[in-house]
N, C-alpha and C positions, 0 to 999 in steps of 0.2 A: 720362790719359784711358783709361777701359776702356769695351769693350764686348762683349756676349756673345751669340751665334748659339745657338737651341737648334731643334729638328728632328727627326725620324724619321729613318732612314738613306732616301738616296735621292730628300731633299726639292731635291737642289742646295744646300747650305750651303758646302762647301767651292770648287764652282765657281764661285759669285756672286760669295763674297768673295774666291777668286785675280783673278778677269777684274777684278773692281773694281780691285784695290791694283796691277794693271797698269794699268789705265788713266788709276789716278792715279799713277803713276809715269811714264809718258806725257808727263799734264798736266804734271806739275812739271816735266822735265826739260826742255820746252818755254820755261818759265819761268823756268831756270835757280834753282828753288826746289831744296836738296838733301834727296830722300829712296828712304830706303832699306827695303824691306820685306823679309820672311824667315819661311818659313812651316814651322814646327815642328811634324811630322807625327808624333801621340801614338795610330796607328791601333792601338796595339798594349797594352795594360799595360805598365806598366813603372814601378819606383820611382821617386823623386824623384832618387837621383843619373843613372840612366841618360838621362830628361829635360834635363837640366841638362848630362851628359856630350855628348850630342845635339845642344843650342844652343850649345857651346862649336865641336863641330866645326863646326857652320855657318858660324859668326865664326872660321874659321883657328883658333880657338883652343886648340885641343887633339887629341888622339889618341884613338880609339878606346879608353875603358879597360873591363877587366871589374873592375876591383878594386882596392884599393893607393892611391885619390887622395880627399882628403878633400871634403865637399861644398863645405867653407869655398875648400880649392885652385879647384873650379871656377868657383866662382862668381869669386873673383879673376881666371884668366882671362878670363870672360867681361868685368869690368869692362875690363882689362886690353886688350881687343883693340877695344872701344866706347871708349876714355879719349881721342881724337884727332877723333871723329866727331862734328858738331856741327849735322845738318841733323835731319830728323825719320827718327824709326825706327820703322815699324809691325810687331812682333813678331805672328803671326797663331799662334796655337796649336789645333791640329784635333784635335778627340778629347779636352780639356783633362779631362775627367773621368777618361783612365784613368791620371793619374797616382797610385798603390794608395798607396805605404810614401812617409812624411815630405811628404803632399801640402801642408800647411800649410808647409813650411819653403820648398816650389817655391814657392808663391804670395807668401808673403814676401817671399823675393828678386825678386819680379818687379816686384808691387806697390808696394816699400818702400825696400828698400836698390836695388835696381839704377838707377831712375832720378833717386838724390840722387847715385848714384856716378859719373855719365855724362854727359855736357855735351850730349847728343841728346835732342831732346824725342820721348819715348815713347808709343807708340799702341800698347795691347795690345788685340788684337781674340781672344775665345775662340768656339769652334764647338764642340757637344757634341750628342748624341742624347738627351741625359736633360734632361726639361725642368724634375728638379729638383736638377738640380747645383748652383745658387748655394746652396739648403737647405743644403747638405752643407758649407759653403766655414764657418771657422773666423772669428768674429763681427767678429775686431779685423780681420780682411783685409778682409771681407765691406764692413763699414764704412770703410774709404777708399778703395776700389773707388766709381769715380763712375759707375754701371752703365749703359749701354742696352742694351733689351732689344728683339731681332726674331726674333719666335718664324716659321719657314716653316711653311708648312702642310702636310700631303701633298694 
């Protein structure tokens, strides 16, 4: 399941949806439902491995690299450190458009291989300022992307 936030800077996108995925991490833990969210903050540019090098550190999974580690290595880690986790996972990615160099190979692994690889049932939520980034997203991703869309207003 995906879904994507689009907005002007300053509409409130990233505060609605952090307070949200708190509240339902709240709910659940009340309910003894297990979930886990983690919010991947892309304020900056940055290629597809530094993204990815990014999510691994969030997940314990990795070190800080500048160089030297293959995309395929990270991505192993990341399955690598998810492969034991089996409640729901809501990955929140902010700024999802400024992923510049191999943005199709982030969205692949995200979209594709990471959630056949993972025994957690996956919730990608993206947040962007351009309201036509999905335009830009590469057809075969685009298309098994099960999208909703809440545009904020200013």
């Amino acid at each position: 399941m995906s879904s994507w936030r689009v907005g002007k800077t300053g509409t409130g996108k990233t505060l609605t949806i952090s307070y949200f995925l708190n509240l339902l991490s709240q709910m659940c833990q009340a309910r003894s439902i297990p979930m886990r969210h983690l919010r991947l903050d892309l304020s900056t540019p940055r290629p597809c491995f530094r993204a990815l090098n990014d999510l691994a550190c969030l997940l314990n999974a990795s070190k800080r690299y500048k160089k030297g580690i293959s995309l395929d290595e990270l991505m192993l880690r990341i399955e690598q450190a998810l492969k034991d986790y089996r409640g729901y996972l809501i990955l929140f990615v902010d700024e999802v458009d400024h992923v510049r160099r191999d943005s199709d190979t982030f969205f692949t692994f995200l979209v594709r291989r990471l959630p056949q690889a993972i025994p957690a049932r996956l919730i990608l939520v993206f947040a962007s300022n351009r309201l036509d980034w999905p335009d830009h997203l590469d057809p075969r991703v685009k298309s098994f992307l099960k999208m909703n869309e809440l545009i904020f207003k200013p």
